[in-house]
C-alpha positions in Angstrom: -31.7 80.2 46.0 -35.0 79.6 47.3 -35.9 81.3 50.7 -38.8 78.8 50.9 -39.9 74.9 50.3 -42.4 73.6 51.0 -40.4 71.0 53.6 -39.1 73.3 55.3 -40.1 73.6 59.1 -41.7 77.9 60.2 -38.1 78.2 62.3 -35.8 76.8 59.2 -37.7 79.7 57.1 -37.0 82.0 60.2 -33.4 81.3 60.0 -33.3 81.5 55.7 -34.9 84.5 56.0 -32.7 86.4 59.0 -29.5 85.0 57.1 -30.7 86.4 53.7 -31.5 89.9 55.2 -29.2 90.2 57.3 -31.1 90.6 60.1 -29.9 92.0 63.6 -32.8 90.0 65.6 -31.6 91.8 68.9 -34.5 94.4 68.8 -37.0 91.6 67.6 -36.7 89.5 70.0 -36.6 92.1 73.0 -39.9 93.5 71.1 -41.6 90.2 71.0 -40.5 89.9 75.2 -42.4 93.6 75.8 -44.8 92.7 73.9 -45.2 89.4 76.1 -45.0 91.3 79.4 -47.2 94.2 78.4 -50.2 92.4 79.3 -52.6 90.9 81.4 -51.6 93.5 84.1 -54.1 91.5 86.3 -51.9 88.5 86.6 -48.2 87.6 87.9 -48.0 84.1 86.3 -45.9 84.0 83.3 -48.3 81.5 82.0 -51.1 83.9 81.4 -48.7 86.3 80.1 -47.6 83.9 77.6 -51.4 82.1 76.9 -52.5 85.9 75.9 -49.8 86.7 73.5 -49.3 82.9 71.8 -48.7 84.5 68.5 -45.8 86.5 69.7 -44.6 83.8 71.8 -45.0 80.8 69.2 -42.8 84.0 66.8 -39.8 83.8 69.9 -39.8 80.3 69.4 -39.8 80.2 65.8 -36.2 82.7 65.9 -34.8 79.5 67.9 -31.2 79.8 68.1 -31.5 84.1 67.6 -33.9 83.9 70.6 -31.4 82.1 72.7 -28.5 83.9 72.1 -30.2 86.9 73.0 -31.9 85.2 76.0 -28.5 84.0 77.0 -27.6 87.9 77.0 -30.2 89.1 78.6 -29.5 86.4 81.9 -25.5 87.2 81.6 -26.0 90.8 82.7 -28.1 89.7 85.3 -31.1 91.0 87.7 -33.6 88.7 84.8 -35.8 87.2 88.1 -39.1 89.1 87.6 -41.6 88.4 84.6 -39.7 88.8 81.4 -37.0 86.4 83.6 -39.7 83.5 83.5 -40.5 84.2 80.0 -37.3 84.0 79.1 -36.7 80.5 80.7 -40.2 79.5 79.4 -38.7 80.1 75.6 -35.5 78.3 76.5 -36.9 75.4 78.2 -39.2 75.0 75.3 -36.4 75.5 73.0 -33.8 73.2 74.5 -35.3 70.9 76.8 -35.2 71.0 80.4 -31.8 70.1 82.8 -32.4 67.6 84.7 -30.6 67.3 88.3 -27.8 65.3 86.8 -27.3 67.9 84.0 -28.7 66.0 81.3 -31.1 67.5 78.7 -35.0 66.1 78.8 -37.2 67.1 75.6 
């Protein structure tokens, strides 16, 4: 079997290639989070946190449903309001669409 063709999408080969290895994405994706939050100190906004590390983000993103389950995780335990909180929810809303008030899923 192929891990690769060329129709597949970068998170289908993501998903191949953690199924094939066996992966435990856990430490990954809580990697790719600190490596999100570590920088730019000079800023509280999520956003600029996330515009100065796109590669890592855009590689959360590509783990899909590995990234939320352990997103999901991380927000069951609790006490996930700070920075790596609104990451987080930045990567899921991306992921899944946003609620809407009537608890519908928007793209």
């Amino acid at each position: 079997m192929a891990l690769y063709s060329e129709f597949d999408s970068v998170d289908q080969c993501y998903a191949k290639a953690v199924e094939y290895w066996n992966a435990d994405t856990s430490p990954i994706v809580a990697g790719l989070l600190d490596g999100i939050c570590s920088s730019p100190s000079v800023s509280s906004d999520s956003k600029a946190y996330i515009d100065a590390h796109r590669v890592e983000y855009r590689q959360l993103l590509y783990y899909g449903d590995y990234t939320l389950r352990c997103v999901f995780a991380e927000f069951l335990k609790g006490g996930q309001a700070g920075l790596k909180g609104h990451i987080m929810l930045a990567a899921v809303t991306e992921l899944i669409g946003s609620v809407s008030a009537g608890g519908k899923l928007t793209p």
